[in-house]
Backbone atoms as SQL, in Angstrom:
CREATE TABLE atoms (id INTEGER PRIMARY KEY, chain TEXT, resi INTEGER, resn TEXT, atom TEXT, x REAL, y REAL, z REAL);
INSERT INTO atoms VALUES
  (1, 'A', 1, 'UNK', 'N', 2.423, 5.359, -1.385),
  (2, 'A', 1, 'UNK', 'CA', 2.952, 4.499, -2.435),
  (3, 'A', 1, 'UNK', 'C', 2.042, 3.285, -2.638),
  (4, 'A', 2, 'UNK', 'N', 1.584, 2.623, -1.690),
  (5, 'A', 2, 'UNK', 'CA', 0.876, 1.357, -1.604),
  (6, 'A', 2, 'UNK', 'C', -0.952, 1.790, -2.297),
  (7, 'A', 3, 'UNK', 'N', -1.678, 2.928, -1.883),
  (8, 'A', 3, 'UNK', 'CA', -2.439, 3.472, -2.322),
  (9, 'A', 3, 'UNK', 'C', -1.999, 3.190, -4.539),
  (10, 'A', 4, 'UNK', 'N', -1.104, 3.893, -4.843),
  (11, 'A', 4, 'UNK', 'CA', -1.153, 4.021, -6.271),
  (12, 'A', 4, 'UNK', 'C', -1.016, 2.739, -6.719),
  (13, 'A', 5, 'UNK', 'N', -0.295, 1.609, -5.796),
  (14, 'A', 5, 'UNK', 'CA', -0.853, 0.228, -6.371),
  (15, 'A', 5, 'UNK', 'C', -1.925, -0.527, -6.794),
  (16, 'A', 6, 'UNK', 'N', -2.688, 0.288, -5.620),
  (17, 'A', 6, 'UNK', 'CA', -3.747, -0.363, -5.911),
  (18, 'A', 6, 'UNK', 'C', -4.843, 0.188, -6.689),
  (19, 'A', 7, 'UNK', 'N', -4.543, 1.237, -7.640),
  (20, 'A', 7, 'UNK', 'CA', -5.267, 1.656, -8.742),
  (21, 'A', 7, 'UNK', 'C', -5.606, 0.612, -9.841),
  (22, 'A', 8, 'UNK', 'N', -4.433, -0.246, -9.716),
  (23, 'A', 8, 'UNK', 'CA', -4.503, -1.518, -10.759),
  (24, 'A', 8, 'UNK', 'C', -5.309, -2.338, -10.211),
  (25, 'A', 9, 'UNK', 'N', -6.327, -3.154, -11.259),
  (26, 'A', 9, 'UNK', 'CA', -7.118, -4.125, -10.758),
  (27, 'A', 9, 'UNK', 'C', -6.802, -5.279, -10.262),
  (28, 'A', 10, 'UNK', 'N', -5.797, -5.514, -11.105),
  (29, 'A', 10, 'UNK', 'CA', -4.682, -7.122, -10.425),
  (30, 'A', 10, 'UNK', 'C', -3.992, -6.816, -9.106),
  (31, 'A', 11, 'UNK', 'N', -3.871, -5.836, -8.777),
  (32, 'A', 11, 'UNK', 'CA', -3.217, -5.712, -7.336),
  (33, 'A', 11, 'UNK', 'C', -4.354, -5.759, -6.298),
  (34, 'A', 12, 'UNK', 'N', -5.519, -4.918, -6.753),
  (35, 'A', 12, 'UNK', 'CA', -6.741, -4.835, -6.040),
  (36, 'A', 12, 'UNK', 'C', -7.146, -6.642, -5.511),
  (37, 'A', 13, 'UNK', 'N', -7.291, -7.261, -6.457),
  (38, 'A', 13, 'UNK', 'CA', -7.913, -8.781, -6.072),
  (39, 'A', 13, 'UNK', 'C', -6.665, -8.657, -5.022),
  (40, 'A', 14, 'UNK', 'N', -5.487, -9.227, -5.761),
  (41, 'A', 14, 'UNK', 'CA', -4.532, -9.445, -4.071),
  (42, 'A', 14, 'UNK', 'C', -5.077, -9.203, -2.764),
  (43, 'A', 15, 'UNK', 'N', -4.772, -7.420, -2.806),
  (44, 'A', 15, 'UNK', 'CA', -5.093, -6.765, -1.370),
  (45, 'A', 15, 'UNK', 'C', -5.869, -7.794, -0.986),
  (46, 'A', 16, 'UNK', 'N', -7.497, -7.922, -1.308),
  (47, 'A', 16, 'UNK', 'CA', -8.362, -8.637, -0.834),
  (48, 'A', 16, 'UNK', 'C', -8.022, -9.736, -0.167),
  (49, 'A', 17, 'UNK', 'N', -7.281, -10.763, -1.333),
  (50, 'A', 17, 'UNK', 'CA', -7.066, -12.360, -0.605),
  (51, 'A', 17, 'UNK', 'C', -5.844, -12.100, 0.038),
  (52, 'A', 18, 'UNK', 'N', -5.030, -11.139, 0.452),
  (53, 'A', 18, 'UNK', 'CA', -3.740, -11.460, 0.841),
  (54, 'A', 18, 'UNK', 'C', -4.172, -11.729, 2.398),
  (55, 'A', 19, 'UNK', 'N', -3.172, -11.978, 3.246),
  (56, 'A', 19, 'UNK', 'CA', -3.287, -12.208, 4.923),
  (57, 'A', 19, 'UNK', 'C', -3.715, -11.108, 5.872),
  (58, 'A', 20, 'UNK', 'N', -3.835, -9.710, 5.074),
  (59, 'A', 20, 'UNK', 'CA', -3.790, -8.680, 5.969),
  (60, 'A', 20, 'UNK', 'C', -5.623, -8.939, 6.743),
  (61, 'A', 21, 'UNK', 'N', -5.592, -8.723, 7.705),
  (62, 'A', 21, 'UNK', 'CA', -7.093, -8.959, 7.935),
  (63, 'A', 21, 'UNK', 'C', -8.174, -7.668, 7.530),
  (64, 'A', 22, 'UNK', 'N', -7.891, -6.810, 7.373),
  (65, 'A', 22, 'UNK', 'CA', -8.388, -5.422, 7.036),
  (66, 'A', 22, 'UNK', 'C', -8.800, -5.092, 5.617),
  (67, 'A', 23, 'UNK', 'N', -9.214, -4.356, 5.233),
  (68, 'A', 23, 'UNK', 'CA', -10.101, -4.263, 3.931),
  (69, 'A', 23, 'UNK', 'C', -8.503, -3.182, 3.161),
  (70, 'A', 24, 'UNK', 'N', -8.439, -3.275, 2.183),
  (71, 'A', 24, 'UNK', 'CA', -7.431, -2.540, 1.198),
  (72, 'A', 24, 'UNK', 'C', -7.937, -0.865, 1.799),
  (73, 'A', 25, 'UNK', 'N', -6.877, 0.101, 1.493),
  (74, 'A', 25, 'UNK', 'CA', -6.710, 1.313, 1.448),
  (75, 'A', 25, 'UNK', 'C', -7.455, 2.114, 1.047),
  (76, 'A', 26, 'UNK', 'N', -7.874, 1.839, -0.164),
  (77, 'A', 26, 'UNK', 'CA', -8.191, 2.349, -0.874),
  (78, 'A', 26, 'UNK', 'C', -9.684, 2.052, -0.737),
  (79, 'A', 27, 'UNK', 'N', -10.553, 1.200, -0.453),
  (80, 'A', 27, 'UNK', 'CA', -11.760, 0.910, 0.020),
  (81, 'A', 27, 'UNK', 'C', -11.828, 1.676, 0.992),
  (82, 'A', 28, 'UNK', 'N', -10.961, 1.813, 2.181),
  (83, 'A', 28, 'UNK', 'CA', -11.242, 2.322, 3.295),
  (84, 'A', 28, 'UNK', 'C', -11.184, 3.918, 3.161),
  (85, 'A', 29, 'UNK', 'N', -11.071, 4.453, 2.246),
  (86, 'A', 29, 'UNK', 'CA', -10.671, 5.678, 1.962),
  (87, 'A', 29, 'UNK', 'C', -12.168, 6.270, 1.501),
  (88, 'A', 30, 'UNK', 'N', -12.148, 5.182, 0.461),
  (89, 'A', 30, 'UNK', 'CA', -13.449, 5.776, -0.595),
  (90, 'A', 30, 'UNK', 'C', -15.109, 5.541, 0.658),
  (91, 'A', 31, 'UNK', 'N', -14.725, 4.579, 1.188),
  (92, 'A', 31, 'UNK', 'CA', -15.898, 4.011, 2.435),
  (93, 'A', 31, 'UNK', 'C', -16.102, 5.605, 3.224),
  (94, 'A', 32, 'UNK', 'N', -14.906, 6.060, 4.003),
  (95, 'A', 32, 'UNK', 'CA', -15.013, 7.445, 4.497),
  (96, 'A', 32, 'UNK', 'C', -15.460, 8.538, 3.382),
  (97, 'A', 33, 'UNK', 'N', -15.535, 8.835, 2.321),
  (98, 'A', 33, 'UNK', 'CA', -15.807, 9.841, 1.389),
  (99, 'A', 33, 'UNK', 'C', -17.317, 10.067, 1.472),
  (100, 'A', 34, 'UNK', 'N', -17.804, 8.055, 1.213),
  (101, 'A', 34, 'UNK', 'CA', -19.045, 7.766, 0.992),
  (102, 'A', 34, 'UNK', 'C', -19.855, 8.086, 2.286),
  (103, 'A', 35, 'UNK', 'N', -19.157, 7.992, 3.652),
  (104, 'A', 35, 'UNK', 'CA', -20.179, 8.016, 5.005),
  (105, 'A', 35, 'UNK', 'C', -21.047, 9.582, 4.957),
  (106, 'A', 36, 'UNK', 'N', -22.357, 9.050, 5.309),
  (107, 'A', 36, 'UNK', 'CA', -23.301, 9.911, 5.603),
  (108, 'A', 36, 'UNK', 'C', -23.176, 10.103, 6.760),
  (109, 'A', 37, 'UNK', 'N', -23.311, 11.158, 7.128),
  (110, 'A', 37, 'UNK', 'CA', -23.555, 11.345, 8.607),
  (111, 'A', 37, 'UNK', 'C', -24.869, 11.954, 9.091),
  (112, 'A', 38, 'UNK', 'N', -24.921, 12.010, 8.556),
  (113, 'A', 38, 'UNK', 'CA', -27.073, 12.459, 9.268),
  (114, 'A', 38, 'UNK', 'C', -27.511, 10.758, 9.086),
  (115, 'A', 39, 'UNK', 'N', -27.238, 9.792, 8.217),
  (116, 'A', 39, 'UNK', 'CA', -27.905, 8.396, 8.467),
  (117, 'A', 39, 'UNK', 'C', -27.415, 7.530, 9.643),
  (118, 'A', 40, 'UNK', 'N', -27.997, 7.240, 10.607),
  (119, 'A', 40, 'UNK', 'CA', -28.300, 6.701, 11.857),
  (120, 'A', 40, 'UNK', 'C', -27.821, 5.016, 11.694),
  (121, 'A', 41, 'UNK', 'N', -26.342, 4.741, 12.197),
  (122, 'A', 41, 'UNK', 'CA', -26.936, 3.332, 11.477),
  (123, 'A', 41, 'UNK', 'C', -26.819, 2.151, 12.988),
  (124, 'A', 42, 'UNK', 'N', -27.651, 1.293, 12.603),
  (125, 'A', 42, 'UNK', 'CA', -28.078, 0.662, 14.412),
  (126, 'A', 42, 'UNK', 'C', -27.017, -0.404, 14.708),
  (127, 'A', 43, 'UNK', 'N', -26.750, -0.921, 13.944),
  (128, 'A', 43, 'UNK', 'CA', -25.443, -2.053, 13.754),
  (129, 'A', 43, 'UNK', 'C', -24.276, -1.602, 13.314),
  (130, 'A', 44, 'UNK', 'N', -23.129, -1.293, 13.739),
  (131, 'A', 44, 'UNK', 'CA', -22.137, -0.711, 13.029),
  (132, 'A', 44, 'UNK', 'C', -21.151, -2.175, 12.245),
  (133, 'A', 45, 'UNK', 'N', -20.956, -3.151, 13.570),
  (134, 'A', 45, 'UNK', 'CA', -20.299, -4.516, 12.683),
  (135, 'A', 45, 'UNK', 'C', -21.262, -4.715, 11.513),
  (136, 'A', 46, 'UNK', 'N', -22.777, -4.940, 11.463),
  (137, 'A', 46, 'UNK', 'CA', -23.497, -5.650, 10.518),
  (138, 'A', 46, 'UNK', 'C', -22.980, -4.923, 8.838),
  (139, 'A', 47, 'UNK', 'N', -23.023, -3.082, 9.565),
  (140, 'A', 47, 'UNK', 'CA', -22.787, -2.520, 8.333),
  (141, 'A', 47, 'UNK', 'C', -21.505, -2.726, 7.696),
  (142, 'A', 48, 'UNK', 'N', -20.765, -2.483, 8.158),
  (143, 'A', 48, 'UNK', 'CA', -19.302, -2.706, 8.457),
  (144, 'A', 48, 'UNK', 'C', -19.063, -4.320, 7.121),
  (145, 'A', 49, 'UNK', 'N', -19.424, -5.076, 7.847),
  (146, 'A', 49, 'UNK', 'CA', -19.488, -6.174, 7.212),
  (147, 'A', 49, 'UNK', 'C', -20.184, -6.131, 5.649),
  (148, 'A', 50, 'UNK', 'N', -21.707, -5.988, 5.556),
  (149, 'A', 50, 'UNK', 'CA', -22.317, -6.032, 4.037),
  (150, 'A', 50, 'UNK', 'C', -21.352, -4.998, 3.252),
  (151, 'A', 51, 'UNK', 'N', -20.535, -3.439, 3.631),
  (152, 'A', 51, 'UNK', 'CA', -19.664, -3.008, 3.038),
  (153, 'A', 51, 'UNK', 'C', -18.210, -3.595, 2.576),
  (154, 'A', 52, 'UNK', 'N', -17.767, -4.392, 3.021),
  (155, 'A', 52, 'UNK', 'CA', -16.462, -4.652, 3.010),
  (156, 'A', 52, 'UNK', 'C', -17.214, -6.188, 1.863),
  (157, 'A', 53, 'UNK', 'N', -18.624, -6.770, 1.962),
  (158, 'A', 53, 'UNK', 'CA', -18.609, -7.560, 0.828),
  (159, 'A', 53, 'UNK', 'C', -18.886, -6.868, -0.075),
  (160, 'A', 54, 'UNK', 'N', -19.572, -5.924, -0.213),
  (161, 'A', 54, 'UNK', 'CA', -19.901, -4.864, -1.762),
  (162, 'A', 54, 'UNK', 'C', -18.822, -4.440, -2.128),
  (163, 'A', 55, 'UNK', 'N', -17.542, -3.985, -1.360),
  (164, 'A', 55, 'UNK', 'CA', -16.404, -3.866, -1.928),
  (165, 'A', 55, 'UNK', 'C', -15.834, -4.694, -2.991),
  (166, 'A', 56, 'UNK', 'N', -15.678, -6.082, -2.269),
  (167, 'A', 56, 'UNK', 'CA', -14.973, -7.106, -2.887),
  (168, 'A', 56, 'UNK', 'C', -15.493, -7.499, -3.842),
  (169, 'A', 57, 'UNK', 'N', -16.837, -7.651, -3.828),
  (170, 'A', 57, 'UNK', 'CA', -17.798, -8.043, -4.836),
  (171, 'A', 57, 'UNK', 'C', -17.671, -6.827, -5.954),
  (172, 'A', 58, 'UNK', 'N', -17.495, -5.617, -6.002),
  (173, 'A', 58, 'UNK', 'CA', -17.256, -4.192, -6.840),
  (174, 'A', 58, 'UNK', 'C', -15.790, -4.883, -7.820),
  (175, 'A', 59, 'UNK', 'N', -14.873, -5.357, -6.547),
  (176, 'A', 59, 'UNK', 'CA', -13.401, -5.054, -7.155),
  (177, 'A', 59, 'UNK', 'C', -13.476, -6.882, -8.389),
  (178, 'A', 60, 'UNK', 'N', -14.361, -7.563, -8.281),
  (179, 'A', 60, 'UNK', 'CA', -13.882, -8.845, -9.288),
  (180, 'A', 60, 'UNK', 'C', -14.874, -8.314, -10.761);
């Protein structure tokens, strides 16, 4: 249910600024679709991190 909310763009900003500390659903969904797995990656927080700003930066 919470997923089809956030199809809307005005709910999307929320997710972002709300208190939850975690990245929205629906990022985390599409993030797994997107993972390569033959690419090697050496930092997992660093990546972790520049993704969750390309997200936010995607969703304004």
């Amino acid at each position: 249910k919470k997923l089809l909310y956030e199809r809307a763009s005005s709910f999307r900003i929320q997710e972002w600024l709300g208190l939850d500390p975690h990245p929205p659903i629906y990022f985390r969904i599409n993030r797994l679709r997107k993972l390569d797995t033959s690419k090697k990656v050496k930092h997992l927080l660093t990546q972790s991190i520049k993704d969750v700003f390309k997200g936010f930066i995607e969703t304004l």
